[in-house]
C-alpha positions as CSV (number, residue, x, y, z in Angstrom):
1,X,-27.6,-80.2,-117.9
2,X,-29.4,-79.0,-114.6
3,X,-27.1,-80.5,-112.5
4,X,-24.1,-79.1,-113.9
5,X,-25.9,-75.5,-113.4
6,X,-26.8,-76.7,-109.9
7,X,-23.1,-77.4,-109.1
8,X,-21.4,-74.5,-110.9
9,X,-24.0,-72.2,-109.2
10,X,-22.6,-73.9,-105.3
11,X,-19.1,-73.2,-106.2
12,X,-17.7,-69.5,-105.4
13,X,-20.1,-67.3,-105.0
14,X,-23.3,-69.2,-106.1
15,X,-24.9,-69.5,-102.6
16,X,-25.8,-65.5,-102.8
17,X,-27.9,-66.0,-105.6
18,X,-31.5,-67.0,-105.9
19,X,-33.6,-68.6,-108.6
20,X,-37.1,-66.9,-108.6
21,X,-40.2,-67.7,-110.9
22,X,-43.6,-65.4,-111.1
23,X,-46.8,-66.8,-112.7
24,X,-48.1,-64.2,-115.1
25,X,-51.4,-63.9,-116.3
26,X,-51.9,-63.1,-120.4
27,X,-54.3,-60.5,-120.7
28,X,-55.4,-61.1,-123.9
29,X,-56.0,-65.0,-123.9
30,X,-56.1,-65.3,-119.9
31,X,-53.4,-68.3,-120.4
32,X,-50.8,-68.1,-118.0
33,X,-46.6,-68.3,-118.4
34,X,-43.9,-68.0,-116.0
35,X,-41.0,-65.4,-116.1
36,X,-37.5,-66.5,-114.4
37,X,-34.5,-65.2,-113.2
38,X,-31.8,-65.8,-111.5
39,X,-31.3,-62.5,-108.9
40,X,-28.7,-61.8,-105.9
41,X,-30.6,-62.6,-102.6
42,X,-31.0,-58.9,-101.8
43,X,-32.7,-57.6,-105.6
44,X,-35.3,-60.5,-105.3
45,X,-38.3,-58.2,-103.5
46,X,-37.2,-55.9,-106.5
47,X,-37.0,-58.4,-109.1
48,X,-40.9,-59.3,-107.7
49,X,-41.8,-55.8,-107.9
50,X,-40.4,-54.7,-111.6
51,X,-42.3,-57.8,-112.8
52,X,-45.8,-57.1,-111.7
């Protein structure tokens, strides 16, 4: 399945998008999870910053 996202992601316009993952902290059992996305190259400072 990856690859076929990988692929369809190269074709047209998938080169000006980026795949970005943040490591967040659970406050209340101090486990950690990851958020994803995948951003246009240009929102990915913003995507960082509206997930703090």
């Amino acid at each position: 399945m990856a690859k076929k996202t990988v692929a369809s992601l190269q074709k047209g316009g998938g080169k000006q998008h980026t795949r970005v993952i943040k490591m967040i902290k659970n406050a209340d059992t101090g486990a950690y999870g990851f958020r994803s996305a995948i951003v246009l190259n240009g929102e990915v400072k913003e995507w960082f910053a509206a997930n703090s």
